[in-house]
N, CA, C and O atoms as a GROMACS GRO file, in nm:
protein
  336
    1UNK      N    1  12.674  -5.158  -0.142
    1UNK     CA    2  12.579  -5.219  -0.231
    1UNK      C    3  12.462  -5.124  -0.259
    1UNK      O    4  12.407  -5.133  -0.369
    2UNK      N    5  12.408  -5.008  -0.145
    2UNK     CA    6  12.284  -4.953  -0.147
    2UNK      C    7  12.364  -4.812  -0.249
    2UNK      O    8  12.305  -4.711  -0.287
    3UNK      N    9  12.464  -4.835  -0.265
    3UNK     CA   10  12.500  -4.733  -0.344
    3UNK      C   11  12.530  -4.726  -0.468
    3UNK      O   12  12.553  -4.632  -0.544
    4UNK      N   13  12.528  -4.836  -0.481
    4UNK     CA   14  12.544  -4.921  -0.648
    4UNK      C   15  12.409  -4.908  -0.721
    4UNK      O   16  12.400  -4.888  -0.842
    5UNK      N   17  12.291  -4.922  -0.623
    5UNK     CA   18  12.158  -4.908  -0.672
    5UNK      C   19  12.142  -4.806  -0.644
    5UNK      O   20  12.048  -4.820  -0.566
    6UNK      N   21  12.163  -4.695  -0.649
    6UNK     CA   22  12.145  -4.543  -0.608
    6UNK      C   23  12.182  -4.516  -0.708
    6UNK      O   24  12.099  -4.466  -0.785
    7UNK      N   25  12.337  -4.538  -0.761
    7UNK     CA   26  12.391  -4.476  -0.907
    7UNK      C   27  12.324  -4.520  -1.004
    7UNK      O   28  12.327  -4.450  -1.105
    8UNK      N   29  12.236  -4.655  -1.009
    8UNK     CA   30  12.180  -4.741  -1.117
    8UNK      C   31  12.063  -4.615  -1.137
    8UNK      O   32  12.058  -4.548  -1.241
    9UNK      N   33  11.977  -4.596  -1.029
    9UNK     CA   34  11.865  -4.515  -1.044
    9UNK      C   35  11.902  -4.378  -1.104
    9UNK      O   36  11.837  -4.315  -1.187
   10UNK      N   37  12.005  -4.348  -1.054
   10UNK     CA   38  12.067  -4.184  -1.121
   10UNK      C   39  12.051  -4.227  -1.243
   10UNK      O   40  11.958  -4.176  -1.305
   11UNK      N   41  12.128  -4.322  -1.307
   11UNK     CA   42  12.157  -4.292  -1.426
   11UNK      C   43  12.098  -4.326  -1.535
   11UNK      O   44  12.146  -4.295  -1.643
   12UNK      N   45  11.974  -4.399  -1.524
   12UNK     CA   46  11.814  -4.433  -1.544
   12UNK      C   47  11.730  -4.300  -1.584
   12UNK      O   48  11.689  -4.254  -1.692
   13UNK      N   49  11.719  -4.251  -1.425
   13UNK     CA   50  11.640  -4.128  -1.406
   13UNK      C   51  11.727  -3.994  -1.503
   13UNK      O   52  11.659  -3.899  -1.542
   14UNK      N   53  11.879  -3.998  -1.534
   14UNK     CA   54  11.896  -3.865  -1.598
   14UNK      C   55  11.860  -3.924  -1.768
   14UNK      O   56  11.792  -3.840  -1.827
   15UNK      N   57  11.886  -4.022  -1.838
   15UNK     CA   58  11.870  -4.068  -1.930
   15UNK      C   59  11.719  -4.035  -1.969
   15UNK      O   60  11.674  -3.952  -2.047
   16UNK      N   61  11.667  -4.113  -1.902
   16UNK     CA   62  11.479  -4.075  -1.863
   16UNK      C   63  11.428  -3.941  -1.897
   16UNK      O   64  11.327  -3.917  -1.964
   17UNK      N   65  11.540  -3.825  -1.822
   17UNK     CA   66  11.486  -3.684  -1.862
   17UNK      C   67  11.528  -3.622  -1.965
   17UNK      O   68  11.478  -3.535  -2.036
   18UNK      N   69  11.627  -3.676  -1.966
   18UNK     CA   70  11.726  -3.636  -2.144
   18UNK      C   71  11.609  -3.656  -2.259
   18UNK      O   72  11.590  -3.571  -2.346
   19UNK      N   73  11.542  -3.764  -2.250
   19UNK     CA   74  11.426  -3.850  -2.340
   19UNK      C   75  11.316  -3.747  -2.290
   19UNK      O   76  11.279  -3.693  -2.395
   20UNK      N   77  11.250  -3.698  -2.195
   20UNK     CA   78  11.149  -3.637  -2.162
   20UNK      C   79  11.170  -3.513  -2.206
   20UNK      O   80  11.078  -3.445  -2.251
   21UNK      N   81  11.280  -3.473  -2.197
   21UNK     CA   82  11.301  -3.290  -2.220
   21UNK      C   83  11.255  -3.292  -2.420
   21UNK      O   84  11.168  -3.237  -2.488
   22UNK      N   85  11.371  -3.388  -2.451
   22UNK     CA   86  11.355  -3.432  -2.613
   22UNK      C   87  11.153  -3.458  -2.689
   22UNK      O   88  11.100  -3.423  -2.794
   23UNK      N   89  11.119  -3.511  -2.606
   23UNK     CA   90  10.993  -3.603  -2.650
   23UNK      C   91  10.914  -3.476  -2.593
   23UNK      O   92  10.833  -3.445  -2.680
   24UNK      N   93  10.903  -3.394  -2.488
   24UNK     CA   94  10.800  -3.219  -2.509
   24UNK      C   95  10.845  -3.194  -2.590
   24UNK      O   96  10.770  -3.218  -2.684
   25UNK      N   97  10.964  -3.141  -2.631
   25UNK     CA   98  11.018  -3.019  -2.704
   25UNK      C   99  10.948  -3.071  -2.813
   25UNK      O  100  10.848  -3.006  -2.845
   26UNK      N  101  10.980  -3.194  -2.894
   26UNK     CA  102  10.920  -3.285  -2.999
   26UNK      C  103  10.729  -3.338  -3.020
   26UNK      O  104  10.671  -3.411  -3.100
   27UNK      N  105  10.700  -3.284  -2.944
   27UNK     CA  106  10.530  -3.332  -2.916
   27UNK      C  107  10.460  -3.227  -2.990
   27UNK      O  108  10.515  -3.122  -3.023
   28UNK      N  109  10.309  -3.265  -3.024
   28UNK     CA  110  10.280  -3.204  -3.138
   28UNK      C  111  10.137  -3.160  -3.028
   28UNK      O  112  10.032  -3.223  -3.030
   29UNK      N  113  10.156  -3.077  -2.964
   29UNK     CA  114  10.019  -3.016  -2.873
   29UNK      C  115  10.033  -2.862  -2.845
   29UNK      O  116  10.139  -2.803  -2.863
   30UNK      N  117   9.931  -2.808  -2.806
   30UNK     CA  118   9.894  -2.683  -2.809
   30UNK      C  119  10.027  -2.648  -2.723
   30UNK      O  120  10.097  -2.732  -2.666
   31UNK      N  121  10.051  -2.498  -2.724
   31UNK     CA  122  10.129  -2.411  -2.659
   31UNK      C  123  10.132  -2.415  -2.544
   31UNK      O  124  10.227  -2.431  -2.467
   32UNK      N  125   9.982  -2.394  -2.520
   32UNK     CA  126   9.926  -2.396  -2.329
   32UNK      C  127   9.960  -2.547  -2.264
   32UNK      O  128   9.998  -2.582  -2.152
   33UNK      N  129   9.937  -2.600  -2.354
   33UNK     CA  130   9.955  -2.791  -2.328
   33UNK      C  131  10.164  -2.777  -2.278
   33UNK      O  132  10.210  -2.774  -2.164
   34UNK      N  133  10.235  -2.772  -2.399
   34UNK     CA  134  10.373  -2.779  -2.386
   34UNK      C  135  10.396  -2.712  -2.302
   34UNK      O  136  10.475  -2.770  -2.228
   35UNK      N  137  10.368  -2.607  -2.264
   35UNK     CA  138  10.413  -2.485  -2.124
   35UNK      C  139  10.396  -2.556  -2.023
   35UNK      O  140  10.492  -2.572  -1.948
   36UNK      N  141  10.254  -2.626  -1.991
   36UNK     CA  142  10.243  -2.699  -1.876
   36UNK      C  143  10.349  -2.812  -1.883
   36UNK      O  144  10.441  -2.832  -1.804
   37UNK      N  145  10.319  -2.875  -1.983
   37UNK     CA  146  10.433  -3.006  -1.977
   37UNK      C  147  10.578  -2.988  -1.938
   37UNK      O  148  10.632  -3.078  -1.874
   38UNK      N  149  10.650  -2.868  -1.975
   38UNK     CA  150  10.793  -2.825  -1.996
   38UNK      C  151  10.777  -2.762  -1.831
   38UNK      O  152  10.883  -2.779  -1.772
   39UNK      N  153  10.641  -2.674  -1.720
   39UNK     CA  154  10.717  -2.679  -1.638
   39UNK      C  155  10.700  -2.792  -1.517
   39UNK      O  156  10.758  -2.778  -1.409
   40UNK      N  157  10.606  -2.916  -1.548
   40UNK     CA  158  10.613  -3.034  -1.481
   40UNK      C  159  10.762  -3.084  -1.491
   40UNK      O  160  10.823  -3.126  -1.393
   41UNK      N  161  10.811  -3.075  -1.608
   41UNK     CA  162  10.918  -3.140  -1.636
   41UNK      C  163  11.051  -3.075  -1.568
   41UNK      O  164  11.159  -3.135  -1.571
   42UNK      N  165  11.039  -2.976  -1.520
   42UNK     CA  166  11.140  -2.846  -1.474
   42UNK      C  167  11.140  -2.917  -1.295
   42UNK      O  168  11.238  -2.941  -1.224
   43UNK      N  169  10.957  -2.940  -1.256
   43UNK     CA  170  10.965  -2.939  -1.130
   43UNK      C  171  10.986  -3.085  -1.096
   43UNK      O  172  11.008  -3.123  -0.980
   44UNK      N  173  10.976  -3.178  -1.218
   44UNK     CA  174  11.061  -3.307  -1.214
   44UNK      C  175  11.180  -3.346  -1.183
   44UNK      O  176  11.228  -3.434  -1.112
   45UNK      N  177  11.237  -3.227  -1.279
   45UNK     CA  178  11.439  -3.247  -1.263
   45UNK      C  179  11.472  -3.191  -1.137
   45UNK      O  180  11.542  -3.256  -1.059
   46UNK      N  181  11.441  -3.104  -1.115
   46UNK     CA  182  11.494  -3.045  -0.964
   46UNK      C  183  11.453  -3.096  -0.835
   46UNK      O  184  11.486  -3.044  -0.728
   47UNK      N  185  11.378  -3.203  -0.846
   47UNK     CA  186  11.298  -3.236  -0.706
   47UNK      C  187  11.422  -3.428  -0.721
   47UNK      O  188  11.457  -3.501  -0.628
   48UNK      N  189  11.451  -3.442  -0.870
   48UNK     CA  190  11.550  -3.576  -0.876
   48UNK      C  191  11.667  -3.554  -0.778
   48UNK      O  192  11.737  -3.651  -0.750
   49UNK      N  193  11.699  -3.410  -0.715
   49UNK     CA  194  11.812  -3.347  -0.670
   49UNK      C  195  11.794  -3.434  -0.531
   49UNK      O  196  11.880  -3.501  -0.472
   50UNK      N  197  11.673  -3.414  -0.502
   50UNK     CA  198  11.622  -3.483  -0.335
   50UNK      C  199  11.565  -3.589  -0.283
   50UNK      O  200  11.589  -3.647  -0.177
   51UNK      N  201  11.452  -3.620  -0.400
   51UNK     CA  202  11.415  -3.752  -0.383
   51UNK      C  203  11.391  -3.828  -0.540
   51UNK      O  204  11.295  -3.812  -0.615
   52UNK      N  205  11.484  -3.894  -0.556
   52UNK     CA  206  11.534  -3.919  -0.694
   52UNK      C  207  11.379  -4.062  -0.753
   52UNK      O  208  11.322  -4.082  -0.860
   53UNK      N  209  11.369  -4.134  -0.598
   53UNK     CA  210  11.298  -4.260  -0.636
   53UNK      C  211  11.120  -4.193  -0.648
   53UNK      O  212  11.041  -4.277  -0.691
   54UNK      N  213  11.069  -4.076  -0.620
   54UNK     CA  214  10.970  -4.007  -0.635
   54UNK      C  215  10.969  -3.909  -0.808
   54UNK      O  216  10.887  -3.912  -0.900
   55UNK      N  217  11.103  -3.828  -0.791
   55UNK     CA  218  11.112  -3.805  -0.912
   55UNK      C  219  11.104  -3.897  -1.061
   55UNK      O  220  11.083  -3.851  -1.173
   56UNK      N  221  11.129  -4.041  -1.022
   56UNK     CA  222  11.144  -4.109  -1.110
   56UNK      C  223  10.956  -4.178  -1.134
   56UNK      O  224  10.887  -4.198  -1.234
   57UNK      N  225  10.940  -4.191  -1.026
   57UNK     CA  226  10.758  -4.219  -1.064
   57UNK      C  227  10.734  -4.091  -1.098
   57UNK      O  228  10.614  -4.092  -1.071
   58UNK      N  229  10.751  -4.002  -1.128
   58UNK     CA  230  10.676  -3.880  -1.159
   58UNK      C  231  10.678  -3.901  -1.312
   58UNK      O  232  10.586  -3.911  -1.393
   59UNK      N  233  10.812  -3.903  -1.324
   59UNK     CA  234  10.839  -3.892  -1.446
   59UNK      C  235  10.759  -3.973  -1.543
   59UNK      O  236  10.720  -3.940  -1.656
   60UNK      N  237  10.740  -4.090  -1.477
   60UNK     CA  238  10.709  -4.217  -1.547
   60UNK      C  239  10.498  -4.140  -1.606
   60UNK      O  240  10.425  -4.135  -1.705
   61UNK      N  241  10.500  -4.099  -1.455
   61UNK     CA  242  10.320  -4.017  -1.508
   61UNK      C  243  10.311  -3.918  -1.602
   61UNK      O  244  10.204  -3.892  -1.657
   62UNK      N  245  10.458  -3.836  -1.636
   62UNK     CA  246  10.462  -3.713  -1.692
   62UNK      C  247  10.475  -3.802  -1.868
   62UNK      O  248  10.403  -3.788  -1.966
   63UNK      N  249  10.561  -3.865  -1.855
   63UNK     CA  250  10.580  -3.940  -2.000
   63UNK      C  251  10.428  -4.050  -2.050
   63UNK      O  252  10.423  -4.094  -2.164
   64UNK      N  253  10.351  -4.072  -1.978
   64UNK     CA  254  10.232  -4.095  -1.966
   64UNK      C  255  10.153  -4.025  -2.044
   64UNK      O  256  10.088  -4.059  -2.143
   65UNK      N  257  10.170  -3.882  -1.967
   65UNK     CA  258  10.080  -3.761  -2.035
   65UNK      C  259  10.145  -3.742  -2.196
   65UNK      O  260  10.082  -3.751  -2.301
   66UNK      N  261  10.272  -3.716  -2.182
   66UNK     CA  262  10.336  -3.663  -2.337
   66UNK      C  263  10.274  -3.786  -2.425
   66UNK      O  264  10.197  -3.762  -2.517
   67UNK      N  265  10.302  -3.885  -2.400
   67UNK     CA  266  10.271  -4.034  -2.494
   67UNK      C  267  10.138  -3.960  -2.553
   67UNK      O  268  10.134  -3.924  -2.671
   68UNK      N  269  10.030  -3.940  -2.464
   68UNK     CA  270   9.886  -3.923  -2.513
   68UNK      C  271   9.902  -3.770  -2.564
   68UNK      O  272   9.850  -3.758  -2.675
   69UNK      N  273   9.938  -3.693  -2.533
   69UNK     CA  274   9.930  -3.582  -2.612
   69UNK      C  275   9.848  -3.495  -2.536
   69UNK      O  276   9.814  -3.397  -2.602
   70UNK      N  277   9.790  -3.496  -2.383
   70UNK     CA  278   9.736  -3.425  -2.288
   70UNK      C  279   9.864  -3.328  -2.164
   70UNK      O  280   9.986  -3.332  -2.149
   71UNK      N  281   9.762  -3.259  -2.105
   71UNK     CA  282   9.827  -3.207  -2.027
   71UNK      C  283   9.881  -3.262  -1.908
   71UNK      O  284   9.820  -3.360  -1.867
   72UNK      N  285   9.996  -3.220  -1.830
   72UNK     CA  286  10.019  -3.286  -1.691
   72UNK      C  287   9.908  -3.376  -1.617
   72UNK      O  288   9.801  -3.315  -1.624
   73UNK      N  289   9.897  -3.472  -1.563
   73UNK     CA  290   9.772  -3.508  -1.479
   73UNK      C  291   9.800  -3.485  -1.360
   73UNK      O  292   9.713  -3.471  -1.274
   74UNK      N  293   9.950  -3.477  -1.332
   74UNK     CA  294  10.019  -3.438  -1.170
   74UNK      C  295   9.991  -3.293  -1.131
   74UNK      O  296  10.068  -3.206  -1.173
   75UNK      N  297   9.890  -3.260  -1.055
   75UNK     CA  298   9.870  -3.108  -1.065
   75UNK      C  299   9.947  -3.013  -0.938
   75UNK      O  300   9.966  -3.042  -0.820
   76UNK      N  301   9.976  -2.915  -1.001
   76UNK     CA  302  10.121  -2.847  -0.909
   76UNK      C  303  10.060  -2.850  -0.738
   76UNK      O  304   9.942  -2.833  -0.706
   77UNK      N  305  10.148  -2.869  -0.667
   77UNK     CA  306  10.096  -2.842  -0.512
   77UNK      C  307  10.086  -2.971  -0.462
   77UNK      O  308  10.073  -2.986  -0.341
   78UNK      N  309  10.090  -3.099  -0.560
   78UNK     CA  310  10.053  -3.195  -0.509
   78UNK      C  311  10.219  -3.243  -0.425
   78UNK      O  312  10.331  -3.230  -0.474
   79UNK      N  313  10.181  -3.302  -0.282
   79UNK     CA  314  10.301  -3.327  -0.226
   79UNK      C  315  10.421  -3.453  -0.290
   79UNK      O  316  10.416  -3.570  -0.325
   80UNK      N  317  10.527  -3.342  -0.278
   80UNK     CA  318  10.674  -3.418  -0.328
   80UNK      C  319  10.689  -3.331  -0.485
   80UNK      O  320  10.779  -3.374  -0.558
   81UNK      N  321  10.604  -3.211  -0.537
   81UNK     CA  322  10.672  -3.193  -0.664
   81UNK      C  323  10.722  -3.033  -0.633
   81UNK      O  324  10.707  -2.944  -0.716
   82UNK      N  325  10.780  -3.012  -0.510
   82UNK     CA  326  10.914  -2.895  -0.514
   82UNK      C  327  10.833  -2.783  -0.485
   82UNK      O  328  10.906  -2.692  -0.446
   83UNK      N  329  10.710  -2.749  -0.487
   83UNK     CA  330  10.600  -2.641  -0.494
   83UNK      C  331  10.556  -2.630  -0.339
   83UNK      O  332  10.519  -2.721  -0.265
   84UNK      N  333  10.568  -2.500  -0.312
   84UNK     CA  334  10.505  -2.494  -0.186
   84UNK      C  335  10.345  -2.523  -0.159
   84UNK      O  336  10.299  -2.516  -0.045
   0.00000   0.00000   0.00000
């Protein structure tokens, strides 16, 4: 059963980034702005590898930021985003 809701979240969370990768690439903000956004979004997908239910609140803050048209608010180093 705990694995049924595991695949539910996978397949949520890859859909989720399919839409996030689409919606930077598509966002209408400075260069310096999208660079940051595109590599939150990098240290998003690869951290879904390990802890999928953290990656997925991340995401939810990162699509937050794109909506408004600002930069990341998750700032690198902060614990759980893959960064030493």
């Amino acid at each position: 059963m705990e694995r049924d809701g595991q695949l539910e979240l996978y397949d949520l969370v890859a859909a989720r980034l399919k839409d996030a990768h689409r919606a930077v690439r598509g966002s209408q903000v400075s260069d310096d702005t999208r660079r940051a956004l595109t590599r939150r979004l990098l240290v998003i997908t690869a951290a879904a590898k390990h802890d999928l239910p953290g990656a997925a609140r991340r995401l939810e803050r990162l699509m937050e930021d794109v909506d408004a048209g600002r930069p990341p608010s998750d700032p690198p180093g902060e614990p759980g985003d893959g960064t030493p």
